[in-house]
C-alpha positions in Angstrom: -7.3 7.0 -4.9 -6.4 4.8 -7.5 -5.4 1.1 -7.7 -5.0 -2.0 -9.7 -7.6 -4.1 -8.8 -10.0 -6.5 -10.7 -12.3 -9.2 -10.5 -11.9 -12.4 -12.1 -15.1 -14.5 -11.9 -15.1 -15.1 -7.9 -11.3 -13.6 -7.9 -10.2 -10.9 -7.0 -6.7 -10.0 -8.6 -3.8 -7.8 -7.5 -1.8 -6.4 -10.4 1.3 -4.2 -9.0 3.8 -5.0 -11.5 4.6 -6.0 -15.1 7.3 -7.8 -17.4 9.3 -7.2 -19.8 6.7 -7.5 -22.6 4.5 -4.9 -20.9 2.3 -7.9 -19.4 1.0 -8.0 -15.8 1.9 -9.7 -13.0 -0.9 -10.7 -11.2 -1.6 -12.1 -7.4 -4.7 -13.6 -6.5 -6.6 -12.2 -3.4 -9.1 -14.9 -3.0 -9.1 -18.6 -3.9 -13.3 -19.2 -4.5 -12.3 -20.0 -8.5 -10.1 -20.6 -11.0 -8.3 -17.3 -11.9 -9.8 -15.9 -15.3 -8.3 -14.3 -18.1 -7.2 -10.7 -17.3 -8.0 -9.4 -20.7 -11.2 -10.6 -21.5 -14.4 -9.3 -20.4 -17.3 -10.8 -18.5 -21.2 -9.7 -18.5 -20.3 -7.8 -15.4 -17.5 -6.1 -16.2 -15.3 -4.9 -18.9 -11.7 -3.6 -19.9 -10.9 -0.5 -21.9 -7.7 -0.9 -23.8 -8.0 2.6 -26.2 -8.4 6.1 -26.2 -11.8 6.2 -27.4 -12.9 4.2 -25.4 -12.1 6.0 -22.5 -13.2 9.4 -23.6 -16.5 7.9 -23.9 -16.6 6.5 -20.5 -14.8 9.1 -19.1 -18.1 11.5 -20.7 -20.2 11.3 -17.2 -16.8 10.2 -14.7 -18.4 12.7 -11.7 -21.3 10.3 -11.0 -18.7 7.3 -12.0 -19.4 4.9 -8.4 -17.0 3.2 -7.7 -16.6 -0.6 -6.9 -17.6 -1.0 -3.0 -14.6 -1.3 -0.9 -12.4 -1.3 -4.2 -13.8 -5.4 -4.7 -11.3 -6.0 -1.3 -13.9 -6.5 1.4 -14.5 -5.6 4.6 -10.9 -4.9 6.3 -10.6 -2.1 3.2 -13.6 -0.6 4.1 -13.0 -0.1 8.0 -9.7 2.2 6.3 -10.7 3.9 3.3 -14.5 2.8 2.6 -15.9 6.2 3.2 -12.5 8.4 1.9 -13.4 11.1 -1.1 -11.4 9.1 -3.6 -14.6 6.0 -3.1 -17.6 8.1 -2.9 -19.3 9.5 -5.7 -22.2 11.8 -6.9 -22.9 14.2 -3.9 -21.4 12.7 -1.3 -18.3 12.7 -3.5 -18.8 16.9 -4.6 -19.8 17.5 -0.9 -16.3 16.0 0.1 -14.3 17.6 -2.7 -15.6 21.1 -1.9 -14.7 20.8 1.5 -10.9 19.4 1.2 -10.0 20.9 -2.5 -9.2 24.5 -1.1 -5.7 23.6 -0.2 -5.1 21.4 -2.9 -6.2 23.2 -6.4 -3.4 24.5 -8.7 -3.0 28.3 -7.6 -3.1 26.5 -3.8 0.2 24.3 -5.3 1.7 27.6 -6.5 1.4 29.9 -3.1 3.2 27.1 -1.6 6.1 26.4 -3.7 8.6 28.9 -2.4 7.7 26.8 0.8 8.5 23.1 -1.0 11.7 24.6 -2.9 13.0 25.8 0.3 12.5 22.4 1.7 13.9 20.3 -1.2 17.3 22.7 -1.1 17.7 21.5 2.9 17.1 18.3 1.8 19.6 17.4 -1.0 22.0 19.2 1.5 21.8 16.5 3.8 21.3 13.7 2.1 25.2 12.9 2.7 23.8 11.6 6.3 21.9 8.8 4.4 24.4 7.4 2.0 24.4 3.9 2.2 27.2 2.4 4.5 26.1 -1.2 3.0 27.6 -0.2 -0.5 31.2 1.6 0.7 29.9 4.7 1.3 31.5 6.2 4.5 29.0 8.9 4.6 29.5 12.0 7.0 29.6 15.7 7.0 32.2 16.4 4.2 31.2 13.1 1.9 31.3 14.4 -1.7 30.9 10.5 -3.2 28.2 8.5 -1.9 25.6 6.1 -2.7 22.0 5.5 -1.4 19.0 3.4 -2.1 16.4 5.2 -4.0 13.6 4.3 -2.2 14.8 4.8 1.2 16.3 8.0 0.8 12.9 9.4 -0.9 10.1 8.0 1.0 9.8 11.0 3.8 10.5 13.8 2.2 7.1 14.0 0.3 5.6 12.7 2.9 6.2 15.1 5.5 6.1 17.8 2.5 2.2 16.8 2.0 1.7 16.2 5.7 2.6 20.1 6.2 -0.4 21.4 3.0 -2.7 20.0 5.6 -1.3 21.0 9.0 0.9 23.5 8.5 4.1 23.9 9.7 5.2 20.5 11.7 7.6 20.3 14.6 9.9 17.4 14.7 7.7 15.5 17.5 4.7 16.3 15.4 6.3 14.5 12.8 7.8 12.1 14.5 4.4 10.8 15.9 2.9 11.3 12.0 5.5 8.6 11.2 4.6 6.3 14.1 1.4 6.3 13.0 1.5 6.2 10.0 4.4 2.9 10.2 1.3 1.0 12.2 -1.2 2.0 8.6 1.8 0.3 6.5 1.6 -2.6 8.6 -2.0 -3.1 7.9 -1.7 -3.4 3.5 -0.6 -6.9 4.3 -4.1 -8.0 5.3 -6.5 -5.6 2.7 -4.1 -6.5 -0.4 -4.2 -10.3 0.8 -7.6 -10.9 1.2 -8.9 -14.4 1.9 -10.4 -13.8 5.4 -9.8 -10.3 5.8 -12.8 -9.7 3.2 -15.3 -10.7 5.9 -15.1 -8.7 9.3 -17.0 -12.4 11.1 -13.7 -14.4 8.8 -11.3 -12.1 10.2 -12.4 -12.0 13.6 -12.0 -15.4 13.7 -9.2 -16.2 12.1 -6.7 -13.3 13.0 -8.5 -11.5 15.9 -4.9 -9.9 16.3 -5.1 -8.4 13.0 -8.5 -6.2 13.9 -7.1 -5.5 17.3 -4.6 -3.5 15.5 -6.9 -2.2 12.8 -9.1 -1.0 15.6 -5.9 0.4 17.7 -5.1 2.4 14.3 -8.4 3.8 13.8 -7.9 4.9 17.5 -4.3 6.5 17.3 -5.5 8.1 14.0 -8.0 10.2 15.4 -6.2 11.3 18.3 -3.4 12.0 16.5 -5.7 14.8 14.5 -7.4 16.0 17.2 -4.5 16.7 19.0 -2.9 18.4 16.3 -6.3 20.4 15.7 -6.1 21.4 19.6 -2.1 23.0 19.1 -3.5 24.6 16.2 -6.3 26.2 17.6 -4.3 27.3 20.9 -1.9 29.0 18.7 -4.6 30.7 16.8 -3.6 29.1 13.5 -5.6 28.4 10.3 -4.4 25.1 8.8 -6.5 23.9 6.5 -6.9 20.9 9.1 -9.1 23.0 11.1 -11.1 23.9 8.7 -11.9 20.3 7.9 -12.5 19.7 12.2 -15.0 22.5 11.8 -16.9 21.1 9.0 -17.1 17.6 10.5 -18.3 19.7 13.8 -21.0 21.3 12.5 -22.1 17.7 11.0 -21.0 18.6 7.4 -19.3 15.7 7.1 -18.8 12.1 8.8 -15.8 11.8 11.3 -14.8 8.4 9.5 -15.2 10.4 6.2 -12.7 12.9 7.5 -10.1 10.6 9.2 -10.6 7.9 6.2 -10.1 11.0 3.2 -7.0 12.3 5.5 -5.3 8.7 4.8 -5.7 8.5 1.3 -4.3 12.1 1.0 -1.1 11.1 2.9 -0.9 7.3 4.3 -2.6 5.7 0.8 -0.6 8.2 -1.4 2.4 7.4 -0.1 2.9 4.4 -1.8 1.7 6.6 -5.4 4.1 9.5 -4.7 7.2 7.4 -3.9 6.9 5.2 -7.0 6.5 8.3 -9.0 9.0 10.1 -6.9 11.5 6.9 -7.1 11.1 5.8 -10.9 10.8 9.9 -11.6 15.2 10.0 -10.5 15.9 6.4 -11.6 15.2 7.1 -14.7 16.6 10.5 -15.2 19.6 8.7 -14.2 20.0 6.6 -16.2 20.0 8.7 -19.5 23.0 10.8 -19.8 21.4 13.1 -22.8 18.4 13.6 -20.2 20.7 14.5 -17.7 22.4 16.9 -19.5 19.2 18.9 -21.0 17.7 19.0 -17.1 20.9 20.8 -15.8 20.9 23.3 -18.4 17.4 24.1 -18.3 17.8 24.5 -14.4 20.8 26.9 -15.3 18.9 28.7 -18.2 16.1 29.2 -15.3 17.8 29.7 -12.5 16.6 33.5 -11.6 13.0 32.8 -12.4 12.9 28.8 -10.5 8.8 29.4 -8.9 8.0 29.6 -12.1 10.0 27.6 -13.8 8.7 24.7 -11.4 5.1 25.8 -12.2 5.9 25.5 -16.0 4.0 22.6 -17.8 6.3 22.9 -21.1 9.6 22.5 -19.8 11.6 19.2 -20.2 11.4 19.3 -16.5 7.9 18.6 -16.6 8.3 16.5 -19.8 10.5 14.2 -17.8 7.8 14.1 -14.9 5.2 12.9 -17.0 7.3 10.6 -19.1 8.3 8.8 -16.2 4.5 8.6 -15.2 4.0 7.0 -18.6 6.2 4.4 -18.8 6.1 3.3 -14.9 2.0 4.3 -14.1 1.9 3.0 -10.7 -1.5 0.6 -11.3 -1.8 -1.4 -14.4 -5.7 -1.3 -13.8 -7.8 1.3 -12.4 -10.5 0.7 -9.9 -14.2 -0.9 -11.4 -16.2 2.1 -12.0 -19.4 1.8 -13.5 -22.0 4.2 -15.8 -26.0 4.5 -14.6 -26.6 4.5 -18.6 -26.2 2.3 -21.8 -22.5 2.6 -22.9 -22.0 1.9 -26.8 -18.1 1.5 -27.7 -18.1 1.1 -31.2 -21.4 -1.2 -31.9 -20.8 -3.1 -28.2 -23.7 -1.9 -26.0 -22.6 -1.9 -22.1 -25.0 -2.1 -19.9 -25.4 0.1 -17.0 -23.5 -0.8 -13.5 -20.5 -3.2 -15.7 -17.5 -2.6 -13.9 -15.0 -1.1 -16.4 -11.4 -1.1 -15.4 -9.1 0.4 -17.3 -6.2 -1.3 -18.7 -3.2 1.4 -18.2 -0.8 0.2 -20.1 -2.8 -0.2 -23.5 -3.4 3.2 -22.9 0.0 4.2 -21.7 2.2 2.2 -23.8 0.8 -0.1 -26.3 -1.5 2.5 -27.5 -0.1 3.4 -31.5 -0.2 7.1 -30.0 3.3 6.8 -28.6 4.8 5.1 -31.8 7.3 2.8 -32.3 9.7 3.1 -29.3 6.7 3.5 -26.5 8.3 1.2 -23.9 11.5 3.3 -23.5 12.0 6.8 -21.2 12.1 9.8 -23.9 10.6 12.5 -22.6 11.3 14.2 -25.4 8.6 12.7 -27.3 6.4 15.2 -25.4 8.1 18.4 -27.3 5.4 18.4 -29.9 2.3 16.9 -28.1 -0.8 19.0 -26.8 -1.4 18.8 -23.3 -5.4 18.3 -24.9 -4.0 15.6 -26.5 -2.6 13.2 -23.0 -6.7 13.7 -21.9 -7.4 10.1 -23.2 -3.5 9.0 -24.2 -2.4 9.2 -20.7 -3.8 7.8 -17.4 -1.9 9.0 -14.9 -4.1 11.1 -12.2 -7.0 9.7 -12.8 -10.3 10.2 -15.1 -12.5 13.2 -16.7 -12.5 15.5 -13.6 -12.0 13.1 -10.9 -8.7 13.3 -11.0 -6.4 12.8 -7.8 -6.8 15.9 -5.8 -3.1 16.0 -5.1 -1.8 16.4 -8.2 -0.8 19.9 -8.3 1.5 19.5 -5.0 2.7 16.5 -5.5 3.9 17.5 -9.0 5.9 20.3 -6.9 7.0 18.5 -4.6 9.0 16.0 -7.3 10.0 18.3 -9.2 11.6 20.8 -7.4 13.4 17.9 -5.4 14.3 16.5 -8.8 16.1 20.0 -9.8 18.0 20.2 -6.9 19.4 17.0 -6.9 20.7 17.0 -10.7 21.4 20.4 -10.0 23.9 19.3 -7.4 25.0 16.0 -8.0 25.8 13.9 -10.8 23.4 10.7 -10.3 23.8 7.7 -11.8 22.5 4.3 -11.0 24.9 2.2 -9.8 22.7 -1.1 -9.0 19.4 -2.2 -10.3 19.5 -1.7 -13.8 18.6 -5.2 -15.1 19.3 -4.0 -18.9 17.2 -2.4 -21.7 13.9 -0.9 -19.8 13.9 -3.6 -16.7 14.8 -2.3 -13.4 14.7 -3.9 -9.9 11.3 -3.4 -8.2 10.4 -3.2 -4.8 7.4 -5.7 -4.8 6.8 -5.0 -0.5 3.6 -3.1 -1.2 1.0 -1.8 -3.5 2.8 -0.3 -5.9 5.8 -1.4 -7.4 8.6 1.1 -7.1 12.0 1.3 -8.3 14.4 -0.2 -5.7 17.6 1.0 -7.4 21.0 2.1 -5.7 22.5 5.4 -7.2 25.8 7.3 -6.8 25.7 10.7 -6.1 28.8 12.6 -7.1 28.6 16.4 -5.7 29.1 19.1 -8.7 29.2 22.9 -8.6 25.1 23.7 -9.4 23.8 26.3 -10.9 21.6 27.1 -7.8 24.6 27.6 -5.2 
């Protein structure tokens, strides 16, 4: 889990978005002060802005804990307090070596005849969601059509990352996934706004209704699991869900460390893979030289696509982490803090300061990236060492904590990202506010690109 959370003072801040000079855009959770400055540093906590920095306090990141309840309270806590992404030292390694099986790179790339398979069907159909609003008729032989970004890519990763932990879903199954998981959307409103929701005695007392469904989720969740453990078991499968209802069984782990980890690797995450997913095509759209390299690479790869997918030097990839760069999806990071003396340059740090880190500096305003570093050119990337992102890019995370799934949800975008270039021309056709501004959706956490796009089919390389 990652976020974009600090504290000002007494504040706490929400930053989920940012202008067109690179600036955040800021939200305050809780009213107790006046709202400090964003880019200055208190005695209890401070903001890294360079690469040094960060490799420095990125030097013991395993034992990094975390700031309780990400700063947000108690409402937070009763949904992701305990989940691996908030724990650290042994409780954090003891998590990880339980769910990482499933998750770790060769894990991605056993599965990725199974996502490629399920991107193809995919961009098939997505004729049945063009967007009726914008004069698109839709249907079964539409070959001109447009669709809302964010709405037409919102499920397909989902369910995609839903299936690495259950295996193969029925349509019910996933039918009642999304039911549930609609009722965990609802509940962002009250963790990201704060104010009473902080205090479990505020909140009962000021929104009982709001607990009743917090408690009503935490309910549905875990029958929802357990019943998809029982299927499993009477069908004599192996999931890796049942392996994770075993451990918990024989006391391994908690059951609100299980059911808590489950929703930051899908309901949490979906917010982080649909603004990655979402700016990923709008901005591959958008620029027709990009375009044009993408559908000759697929071409030039078309007989060898597993590993072409897999590949980490390919413009494919390029453009993946480009569009990572230049639209991270939190402009800080969660407080960590260091058990020891941190000295950045002369400035000693004591131990337990909260250091956020501010994404941007690192991911844009850093000198690294030269001249142009606010615009989408992936092929700046041609010449860089992957060695060399460890402390010029946040994107997954830091040191070795780093989001446990990466590896399929790198997959999973790009092989939807080839097919769809592959078979459409894609252009944005709404949403493009001019230079590198684009229309956000500003509805949740993380602020994802709410852009329209025409899809023109095209004879693909892929058939």
């Amino acid at each position: 889990m990652d976020g974009s959370t600090r504290r000002g003072g007494e504040n706490m801040v929400l930053c989920t978005e940012y202008g067109r000079d690179r600036t955040p855009k800021c939200r305050i959770l809780s009213h107790l002060h006046s709202e400090s400055s964003l880019t200055s540093s208190s005695p209890s906590q401070s903001v890294i802005t360079t690469p040094e920095a960060l490799r420095h306090f990125s030097s013991d990141a395993n034992d990094h804990p975390k700031t309780p309840n990400v700063n947000l309270g108690w409402f937070v806590g009763e949904l992701l307090g305990q989940a691996v992404g908030l724990l650290y030292g042994k409780d954090w390694r003891r998590l990880r070596k339980i769910f990482d099986p499933a998750f770790t790179r060769s894990a991605a790339v056993a599965r990725i005849d199974v996502v490629d398979r399920a991107a193809r069907k995919y961009v098939e159909g997505l004729h049945l969601l063009a967007d009726k609003t914008l004069g698109s008729p839709g249907g079964k032989d539409e070959k001109s059509f447009s669709l809302p970004v964010l709405k037409a890519f919102t499920k397909f990763p989902y369910f995609l990352t839903a299936s690495t932990i259950y295996g193969p879903m029925t349509e019910a199954e996933e039918r009642d996934l999304w039911g549930v998981t609609e009722k965990r959307i609802a509940l962002n409103q009250y963790w990201i706004s704060g104010g009473p929701y902080r205090s479990e005695w505020l909140a009962k007392w000021c929104d009982p209704g709001a607990v009743q469904r917090l408690r009503e989720f935490n309910m549905e969740w875990h029958d929802y699991n357990a019943r998809m453990v029982q299927v499993r078991r009477t069908r004599g499968e192996t999931a890796p869900i049942i392996s994770y209802w075993e451990e918990y069984e024989k006391g391994n782990m908690a059951a609100v460390e299980l059911l808590q980890t489950l929703d930051e690797l899908l309901m949490l995450n979906l917010d982080v893979i649909t603004h990655v997913i979402t700016w990923f095509i709008t901005l591959v759209a958008d620029h027709e030289h990009v375009k044009r390299e993408l559908r000759d690479e697929v071409a030039a790869h078309k007989d060898n696509l597993f590993d072409y997918l897999a590949k980490t030097d390919s413009h494919l990839h390029r453009c993946f982490v480009e569009s990572m760069r230049v639209r991270p999806f939190a402009i800080f990071t969660i407080g960590e803090s260091s058990s020891v003396v941190k000295n950045f340059h002369g400035v000693l740090v004591k131990p337990n300061t909260q250091i956020l880190v501010d994404v941007l500096a690192i991911n844009v305003r850093n000198p690294f990236w030269g001249a142009n570093s606010e615009s989408f050119d992936p092929s700046r990337l041609k010449n860089i060492k992957l060695s060399d992102l460890r402390y010029n890019l946040h994107s997954f995370g830091i040191g070795s904590r780093q989001c446990m799934g990466q590896y399929i949800a790198g997959h999973i975008v790009k092989s939807l990202v080839v097919h769809l270039f592959d078979g459409y021309e894609v252009s944005v056709l709404k949403g493009h506010q001019g230079g590198n501004s684009y229309d956000i959706d500003k509805s949740s956490w993380t602020p994802k690109a709410d852009a329209s796009l025409q899809l023109t089919a095209q004879k693909g390389s892929l058939g």
